[in-house]
Structure formats: C-alpha cells, structure tokens
PAZAPA-4460 file (N, C-alpha, C; in steps of 0.05 Angstrom, whole numbers, plus 32768, in hexadecimal, padded with zeros to 4 digits):
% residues 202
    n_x    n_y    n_z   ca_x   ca_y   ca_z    c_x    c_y    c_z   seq   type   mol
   87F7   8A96   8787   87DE   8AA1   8791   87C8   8A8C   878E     1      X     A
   87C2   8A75   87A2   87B7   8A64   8795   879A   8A73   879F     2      X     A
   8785   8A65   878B   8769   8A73   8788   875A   8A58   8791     3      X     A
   8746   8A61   87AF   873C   8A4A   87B4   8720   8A4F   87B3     4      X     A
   8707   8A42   87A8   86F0   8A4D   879C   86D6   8A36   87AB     5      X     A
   86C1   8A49   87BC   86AF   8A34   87C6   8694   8A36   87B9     6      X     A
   8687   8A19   87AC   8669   8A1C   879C   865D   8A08   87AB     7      X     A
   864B   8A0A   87A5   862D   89F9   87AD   8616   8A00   879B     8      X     A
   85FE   89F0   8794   85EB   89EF   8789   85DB   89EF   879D     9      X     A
   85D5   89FD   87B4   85CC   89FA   87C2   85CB   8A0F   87D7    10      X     A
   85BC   8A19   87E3   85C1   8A36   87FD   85C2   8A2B   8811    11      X     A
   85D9   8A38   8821   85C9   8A39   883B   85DC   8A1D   8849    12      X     A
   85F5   8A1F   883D   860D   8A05   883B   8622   8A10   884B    13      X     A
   8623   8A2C   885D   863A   8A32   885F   864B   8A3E   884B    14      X     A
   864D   8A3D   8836   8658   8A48   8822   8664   8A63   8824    15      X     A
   865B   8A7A   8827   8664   8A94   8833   8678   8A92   884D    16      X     A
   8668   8A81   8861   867C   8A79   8880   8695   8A6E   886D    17      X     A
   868F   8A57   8866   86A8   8A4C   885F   86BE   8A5D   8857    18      X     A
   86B8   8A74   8845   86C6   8A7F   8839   86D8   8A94   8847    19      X     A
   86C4   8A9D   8852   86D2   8AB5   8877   86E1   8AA3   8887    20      X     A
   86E1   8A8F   888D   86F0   8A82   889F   8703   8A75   8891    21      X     A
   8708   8A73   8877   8723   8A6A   8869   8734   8A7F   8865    22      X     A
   8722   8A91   8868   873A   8AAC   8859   8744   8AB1   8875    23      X     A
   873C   8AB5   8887   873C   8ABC   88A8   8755   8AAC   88A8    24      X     A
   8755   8A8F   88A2   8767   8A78   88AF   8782   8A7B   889C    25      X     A
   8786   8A8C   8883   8797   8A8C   886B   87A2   8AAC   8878    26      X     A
   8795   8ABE   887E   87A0   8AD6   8880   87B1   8ADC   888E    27      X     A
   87B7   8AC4   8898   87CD   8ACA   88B3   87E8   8ACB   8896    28      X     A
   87E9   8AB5   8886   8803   8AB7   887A   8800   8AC4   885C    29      X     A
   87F7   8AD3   885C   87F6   8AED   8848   87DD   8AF9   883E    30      X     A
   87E3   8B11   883B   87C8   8B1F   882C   87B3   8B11   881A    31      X     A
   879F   8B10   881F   8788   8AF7   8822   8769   8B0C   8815    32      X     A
   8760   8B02   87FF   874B   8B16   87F6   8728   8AFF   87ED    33      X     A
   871C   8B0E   87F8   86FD   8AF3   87EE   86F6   8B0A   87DE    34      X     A
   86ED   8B01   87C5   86E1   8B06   87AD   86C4   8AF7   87BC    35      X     A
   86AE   8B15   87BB   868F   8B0C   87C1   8686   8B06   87A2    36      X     A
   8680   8AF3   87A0   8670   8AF7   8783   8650   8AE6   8785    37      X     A
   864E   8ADD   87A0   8630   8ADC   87A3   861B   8AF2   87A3    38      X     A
   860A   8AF7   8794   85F9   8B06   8792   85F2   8B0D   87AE    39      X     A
   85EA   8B03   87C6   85DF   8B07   87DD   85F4   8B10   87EF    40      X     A
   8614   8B1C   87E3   861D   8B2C   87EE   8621   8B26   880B    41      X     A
   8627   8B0C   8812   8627   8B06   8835   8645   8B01   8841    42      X     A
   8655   8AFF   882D   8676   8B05   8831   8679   8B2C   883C    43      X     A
   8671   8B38   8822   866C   8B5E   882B   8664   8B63   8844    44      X     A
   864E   8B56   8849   863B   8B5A   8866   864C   8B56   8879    45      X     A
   865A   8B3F   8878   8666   8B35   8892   8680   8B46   8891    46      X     A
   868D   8B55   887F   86A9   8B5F   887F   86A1   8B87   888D    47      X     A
   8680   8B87   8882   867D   8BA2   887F   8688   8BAF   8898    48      X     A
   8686   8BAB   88B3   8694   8BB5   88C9   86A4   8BBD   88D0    49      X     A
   86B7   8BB3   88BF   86D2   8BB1   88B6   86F0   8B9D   88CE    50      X     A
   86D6   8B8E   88D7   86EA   8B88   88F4   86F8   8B68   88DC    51      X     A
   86F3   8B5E   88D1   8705   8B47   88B7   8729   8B52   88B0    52      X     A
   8740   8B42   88B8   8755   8B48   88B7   875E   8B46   8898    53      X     A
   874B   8B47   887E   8754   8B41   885F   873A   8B4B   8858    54      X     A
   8747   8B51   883E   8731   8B64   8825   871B   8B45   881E    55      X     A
   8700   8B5B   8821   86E5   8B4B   880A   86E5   8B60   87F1    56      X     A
   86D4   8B5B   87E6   86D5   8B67   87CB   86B7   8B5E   87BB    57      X     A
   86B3   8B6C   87AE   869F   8B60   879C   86AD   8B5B   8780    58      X     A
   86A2   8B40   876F   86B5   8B36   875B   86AE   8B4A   873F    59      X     A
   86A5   8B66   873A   86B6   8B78   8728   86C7   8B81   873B    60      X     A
   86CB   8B88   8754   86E1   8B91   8753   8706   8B8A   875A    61      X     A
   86F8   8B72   875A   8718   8B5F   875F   872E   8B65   874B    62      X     A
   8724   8B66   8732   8740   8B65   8720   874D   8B7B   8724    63      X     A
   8743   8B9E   872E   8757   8BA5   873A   8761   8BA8   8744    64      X     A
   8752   8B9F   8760   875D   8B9F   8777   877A   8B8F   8777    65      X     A
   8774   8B75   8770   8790   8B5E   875E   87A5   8B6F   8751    66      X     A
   879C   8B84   873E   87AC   8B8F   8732   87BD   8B9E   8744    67      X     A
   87B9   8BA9   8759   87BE   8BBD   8765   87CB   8BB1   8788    68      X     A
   87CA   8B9C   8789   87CB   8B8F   87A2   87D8   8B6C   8799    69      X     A
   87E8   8B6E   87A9   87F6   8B56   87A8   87E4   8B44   87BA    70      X     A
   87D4   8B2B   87B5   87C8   8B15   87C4   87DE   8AFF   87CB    71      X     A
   87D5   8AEF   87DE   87E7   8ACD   87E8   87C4   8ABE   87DE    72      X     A
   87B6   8AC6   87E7   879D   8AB4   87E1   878D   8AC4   87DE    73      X     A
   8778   8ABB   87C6   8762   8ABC   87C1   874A   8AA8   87C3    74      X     A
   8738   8AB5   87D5   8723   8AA1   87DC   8704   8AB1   87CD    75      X     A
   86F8   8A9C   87C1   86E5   8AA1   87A6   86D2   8A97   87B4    76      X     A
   86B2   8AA5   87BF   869B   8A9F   87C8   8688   8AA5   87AE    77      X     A
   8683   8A85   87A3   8678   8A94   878A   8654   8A97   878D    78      X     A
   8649   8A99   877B   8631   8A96   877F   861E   8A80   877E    79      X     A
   8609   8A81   878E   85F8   8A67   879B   85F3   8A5D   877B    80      X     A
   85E8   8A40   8776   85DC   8A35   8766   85E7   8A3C   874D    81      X     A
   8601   8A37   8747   860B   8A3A   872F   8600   8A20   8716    82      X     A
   860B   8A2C   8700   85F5   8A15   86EC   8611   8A00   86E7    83      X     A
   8614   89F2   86CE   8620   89D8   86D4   863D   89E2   86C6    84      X     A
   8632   89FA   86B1   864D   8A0B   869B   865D   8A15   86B5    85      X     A
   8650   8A27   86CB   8651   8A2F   86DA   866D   8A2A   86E7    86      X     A
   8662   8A16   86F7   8675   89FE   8708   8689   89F9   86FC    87      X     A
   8691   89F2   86E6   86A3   89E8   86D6   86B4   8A02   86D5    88      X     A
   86B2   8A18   86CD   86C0   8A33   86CF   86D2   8A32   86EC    89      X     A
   86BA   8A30   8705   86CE   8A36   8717   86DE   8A27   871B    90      X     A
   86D5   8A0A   870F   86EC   89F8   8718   8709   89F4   8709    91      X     A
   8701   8A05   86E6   871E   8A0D   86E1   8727   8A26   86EE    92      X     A
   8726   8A34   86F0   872D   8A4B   8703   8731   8A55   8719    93      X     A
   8737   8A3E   8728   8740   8A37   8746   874D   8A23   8748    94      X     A
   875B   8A22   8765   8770   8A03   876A   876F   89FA   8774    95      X     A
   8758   89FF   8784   873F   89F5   8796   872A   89FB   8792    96      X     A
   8717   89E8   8793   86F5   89E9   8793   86E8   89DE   87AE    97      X     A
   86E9   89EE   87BC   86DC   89E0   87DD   86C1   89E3   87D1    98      X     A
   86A5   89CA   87DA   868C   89C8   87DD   8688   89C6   87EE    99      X     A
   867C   89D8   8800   866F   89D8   881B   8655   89C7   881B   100      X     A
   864A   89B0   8834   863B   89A0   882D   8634   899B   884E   101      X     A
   8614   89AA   885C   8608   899D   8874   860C   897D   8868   102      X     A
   85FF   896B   8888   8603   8955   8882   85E5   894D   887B   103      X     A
   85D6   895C   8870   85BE   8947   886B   85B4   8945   884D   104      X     A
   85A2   8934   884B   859C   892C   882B   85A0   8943   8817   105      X     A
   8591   8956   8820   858E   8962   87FF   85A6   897B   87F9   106      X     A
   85B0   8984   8817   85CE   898D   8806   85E2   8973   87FD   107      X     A
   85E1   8958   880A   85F7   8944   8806   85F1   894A   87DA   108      X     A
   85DA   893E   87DD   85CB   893C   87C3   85D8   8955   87AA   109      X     A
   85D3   8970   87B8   85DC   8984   87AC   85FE   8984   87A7   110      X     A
   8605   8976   87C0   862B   8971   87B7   862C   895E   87A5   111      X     A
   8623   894A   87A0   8625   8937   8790   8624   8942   8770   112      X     A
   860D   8951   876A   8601   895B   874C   861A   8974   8745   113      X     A
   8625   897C   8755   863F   898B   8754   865B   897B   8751   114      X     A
   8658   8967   875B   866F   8951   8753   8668   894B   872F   115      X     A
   8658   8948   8734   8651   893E   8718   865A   8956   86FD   116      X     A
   8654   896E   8704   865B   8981   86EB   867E   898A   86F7   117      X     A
   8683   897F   8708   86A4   8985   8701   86B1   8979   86EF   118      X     A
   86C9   898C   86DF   86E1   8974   86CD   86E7   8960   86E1   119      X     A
   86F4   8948   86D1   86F9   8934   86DA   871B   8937   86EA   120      X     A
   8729   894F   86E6   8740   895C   86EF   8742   8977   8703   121      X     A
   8722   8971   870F   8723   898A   872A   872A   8979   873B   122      X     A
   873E   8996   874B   874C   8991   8768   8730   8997   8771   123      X     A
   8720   8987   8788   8706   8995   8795   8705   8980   87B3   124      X     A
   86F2   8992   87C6   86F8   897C   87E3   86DC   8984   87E7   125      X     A
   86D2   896D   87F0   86AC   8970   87FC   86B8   8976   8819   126      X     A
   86AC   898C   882A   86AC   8999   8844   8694   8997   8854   127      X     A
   8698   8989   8862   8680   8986   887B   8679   899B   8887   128      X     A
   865B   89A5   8885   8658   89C6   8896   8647   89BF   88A3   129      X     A
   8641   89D1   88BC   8625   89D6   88C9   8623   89B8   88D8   130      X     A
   8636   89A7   88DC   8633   8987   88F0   862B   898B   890A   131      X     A
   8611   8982   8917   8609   8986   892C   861E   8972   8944   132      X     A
   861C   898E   895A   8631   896B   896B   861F   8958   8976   133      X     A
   8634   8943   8981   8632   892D   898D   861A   8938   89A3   134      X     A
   860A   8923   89AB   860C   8908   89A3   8600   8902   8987   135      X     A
   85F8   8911   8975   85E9   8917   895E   85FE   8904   8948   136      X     A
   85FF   88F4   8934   860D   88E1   8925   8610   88ED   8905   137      X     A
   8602   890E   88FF   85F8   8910   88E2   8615   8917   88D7   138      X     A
   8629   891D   88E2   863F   8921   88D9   864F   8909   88D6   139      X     A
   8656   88F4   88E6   8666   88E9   88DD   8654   88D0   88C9   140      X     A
   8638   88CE   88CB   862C   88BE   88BF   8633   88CA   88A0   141      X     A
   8639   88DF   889F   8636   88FB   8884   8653   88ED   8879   142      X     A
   8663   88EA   8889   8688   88EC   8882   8680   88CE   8874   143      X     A
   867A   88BA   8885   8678   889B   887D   866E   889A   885D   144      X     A
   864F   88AE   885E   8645   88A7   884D   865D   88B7   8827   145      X     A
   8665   88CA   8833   867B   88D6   881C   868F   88C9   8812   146      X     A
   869E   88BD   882B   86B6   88AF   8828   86A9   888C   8816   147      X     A
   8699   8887   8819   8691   8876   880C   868F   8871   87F0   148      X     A
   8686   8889   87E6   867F   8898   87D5   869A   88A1   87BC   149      X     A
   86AD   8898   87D8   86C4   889F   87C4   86C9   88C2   87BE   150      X     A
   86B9   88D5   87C9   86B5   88F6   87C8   86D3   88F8   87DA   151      X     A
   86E0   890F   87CE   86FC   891A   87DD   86EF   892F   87F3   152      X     A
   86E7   8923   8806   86DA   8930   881B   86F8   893C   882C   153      X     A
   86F2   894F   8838   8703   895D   884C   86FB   894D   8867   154      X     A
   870A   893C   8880   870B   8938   8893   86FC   8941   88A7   155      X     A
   870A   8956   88A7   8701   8970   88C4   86E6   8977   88C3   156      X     A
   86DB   8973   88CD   86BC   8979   88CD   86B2   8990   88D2   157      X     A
   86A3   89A5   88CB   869F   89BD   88DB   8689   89C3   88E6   158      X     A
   8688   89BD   8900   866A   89BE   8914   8663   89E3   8913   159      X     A
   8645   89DA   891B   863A   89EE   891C   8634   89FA   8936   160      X     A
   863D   8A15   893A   863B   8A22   8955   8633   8A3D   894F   161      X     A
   8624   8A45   8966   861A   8A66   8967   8631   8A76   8961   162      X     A
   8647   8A75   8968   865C   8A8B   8962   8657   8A9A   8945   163      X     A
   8653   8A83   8931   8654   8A87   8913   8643   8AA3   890E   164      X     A
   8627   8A9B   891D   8613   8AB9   8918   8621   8AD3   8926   165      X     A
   8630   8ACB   8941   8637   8AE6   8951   8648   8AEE   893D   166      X     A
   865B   8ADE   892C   8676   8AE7   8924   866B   8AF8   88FF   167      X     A
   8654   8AF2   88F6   8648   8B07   88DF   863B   8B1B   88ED   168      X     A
   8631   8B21   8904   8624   8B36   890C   863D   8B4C   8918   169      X     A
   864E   8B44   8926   8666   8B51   8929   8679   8B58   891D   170      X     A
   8678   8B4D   8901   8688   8B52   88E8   869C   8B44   88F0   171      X     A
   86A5   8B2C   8902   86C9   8B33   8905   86CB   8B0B   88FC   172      X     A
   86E9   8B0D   8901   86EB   8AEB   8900   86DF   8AD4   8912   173      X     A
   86D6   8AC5   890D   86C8   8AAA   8923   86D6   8AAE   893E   174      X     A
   86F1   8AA7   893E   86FD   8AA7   895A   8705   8ABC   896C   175      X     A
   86F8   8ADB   895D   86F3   8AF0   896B   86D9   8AF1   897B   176      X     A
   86BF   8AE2   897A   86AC   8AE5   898C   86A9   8AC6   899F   177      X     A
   8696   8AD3   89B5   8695   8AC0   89C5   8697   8AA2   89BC   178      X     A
   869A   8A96   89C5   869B   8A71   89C1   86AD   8A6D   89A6   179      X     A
   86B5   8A85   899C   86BA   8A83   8975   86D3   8A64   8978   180      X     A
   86E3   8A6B   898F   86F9   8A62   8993   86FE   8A43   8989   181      X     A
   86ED   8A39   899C   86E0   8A1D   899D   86DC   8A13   8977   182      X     A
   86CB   8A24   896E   86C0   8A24   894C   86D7   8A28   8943   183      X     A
   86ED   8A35   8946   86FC   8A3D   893E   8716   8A29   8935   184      X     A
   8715   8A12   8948   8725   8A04   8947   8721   89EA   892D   185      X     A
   8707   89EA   8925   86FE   89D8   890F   870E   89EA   88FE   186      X     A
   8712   8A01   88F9   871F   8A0A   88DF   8741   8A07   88DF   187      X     A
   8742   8A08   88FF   8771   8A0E   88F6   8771   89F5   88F9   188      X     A
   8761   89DC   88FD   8763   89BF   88F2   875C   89B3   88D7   189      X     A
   874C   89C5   88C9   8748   89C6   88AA   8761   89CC   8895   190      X     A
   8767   89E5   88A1   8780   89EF   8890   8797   89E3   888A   191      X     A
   879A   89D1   889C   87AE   89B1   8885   87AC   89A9   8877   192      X     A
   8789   899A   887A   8780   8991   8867   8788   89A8   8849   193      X     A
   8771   89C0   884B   8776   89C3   8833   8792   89D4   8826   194      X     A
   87A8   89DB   8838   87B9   89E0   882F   87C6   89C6   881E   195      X     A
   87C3   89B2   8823   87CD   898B   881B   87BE   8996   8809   196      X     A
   87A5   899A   87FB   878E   8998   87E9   87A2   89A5   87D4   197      X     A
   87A6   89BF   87DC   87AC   89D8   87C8   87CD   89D0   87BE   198      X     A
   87DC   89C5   87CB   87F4   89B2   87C8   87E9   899B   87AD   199      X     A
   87E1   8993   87B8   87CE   8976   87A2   87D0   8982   8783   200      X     A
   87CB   899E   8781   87BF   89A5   876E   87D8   89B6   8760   201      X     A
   87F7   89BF   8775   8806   89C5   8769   881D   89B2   8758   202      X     A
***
C-alpha cells in the first residue's frame, strides 16, 4: 500500500491538484483513497459532487475507513505551511514525498527551505506545477535551474490550463471536462516517473 504524501511551505503550489490528479492516474490499478488533511478542505470540495472514481476523506477519519477497506494507494494532501518537526513526520511516513513547485522565485525558494528540513534518507521528487506554455521559457528555465541544483526534480512538467478550474467546479477528473484531455496527458506521462520513484524506495 505504498503512501504517497504532497507538502509545501507555501499556498497556492498546486498541491491539492496534484493530489486529485495522482489518485485519478493510480485508481485505475486499485482502490485509491486521498486523506484531506489540509485545513482548507479543497480535496472534499472537489470530491463533494461525487463525480471522483476513489474515496477523499478527512484525516480523523481515515484510520477507519483503512480499517474497514482494503487500499492499493494512499495519497496524503497534507496541510499548507507545515513547520520543520512537521515535514520530517511526513517524510517518515510516506514512500513518497512529492513537492509541488510553480516555476517562480518565491515558491522555488519555498521548495528549497523544505529540502532542507527533510532526513537525509527521504524518497522525495520536486514537481513542476502551473508552467506557462511556450513561447514563455519559466518552465524549462525552472527544470535547468533544479537540475543544477542537484534537487530530484520530476521531468514531466505540468502546464497550466483552464480545464484544471472546470474540472473542481464539476467535481469530476481533469480529462472528464473540456480541453481536460490535452492537461491530462502531462499526468499518464508522470506516472512512470513516479511509479520508478516509489520503486526507488522499495
């Protein structure tokens, strides 16, 4: 049941998206559950419709749901701006630590000060969110500047498109609303990557 867990010190990173669109991309090969444990409740919102093909939850009530329900993955949206004790928890308690990270200064900045309070033995991958397209450079200038950096950045980049808002107002998955399709394809080109990630770590 590997447990894959997304933080940031920072709002407003994708972090919640990320998390709907991993479980979306995992649910196909078994029962698939996101534990909301952000205060701002934006995993709930987007499931409330009920059109999402896997359980959300709020994190009291996971342990029974777990008890009572056999999972393949668990995906952990934890809460914004965790402190440094914080970070370190989720990163023993998961097998993955995705950081969701726009490409500009002060979230790069915010992924960085999160690198820093991890053990020196987290499985974790910096994730490109919200990359404007071409002809625009902030994304791959973003990848250059990580990979440099020596940061276990994820590849796949994930641009930013209108679908993302239609697909929380409709409750359902990205590649169920208009254009989602297109958006859609940055994620079933992700899921190598971090299936290799979550491998790494077995």
């Amino acid at each position: 049941m590997p447990i894959i867990s997304l933080t940031s010190f920072k709002g407003g990173v994708s972090k919640t998206t990320s998390a709907i669109c991993l479980a979306s991309l995992f649910c196909s090969d078994g029962a698939t559950l996101v534990i909301d444990a952000d205060p701002n409740r934006s995993a709930t919102t987007w499931a409330r419709p009920g059109g999402l093909p896997f359980q959300v939850c709020g994190e009291k009530e996971a342990a029974k749901l777990m008890r009572a329900q056999k999972f393949e993955y668990i995906i952990f949206d934890t809460p914004a701006r965790p402190n440094d004790v914080e970070v370190e928890e989720l990163a023993r308690g998961c097998d993955l630590l995705i950081v969701p990270t726009p490409p500009d200064l002060l979230a790069m900045e915010a992924m960085a000060l999160v690198a820093k309070s991890l053990p020196p033995d987290t499985n974790w991958r910096v994730l490109l969110t919200m990359v404007p397209p071409p002809p625009q450079k902030d994304g791959a200038e973003a990848m250059s500047a990580l990979q440099s950096q020596g940061y276990p950045v994820l590849s796949q980049k994930i641009r930013f498109y209108k679908a993302y808002k239609d697909a929380v107002i409709q409750g359902v998955p990205l590649h169920k609303v208009r254009g989602g399709k297109t958006a859609w394809r940055d994620w079933t080109e992700l899921k190598k990557e971090v299936v290799q990630a979550l491998k790494t770590n077995g």
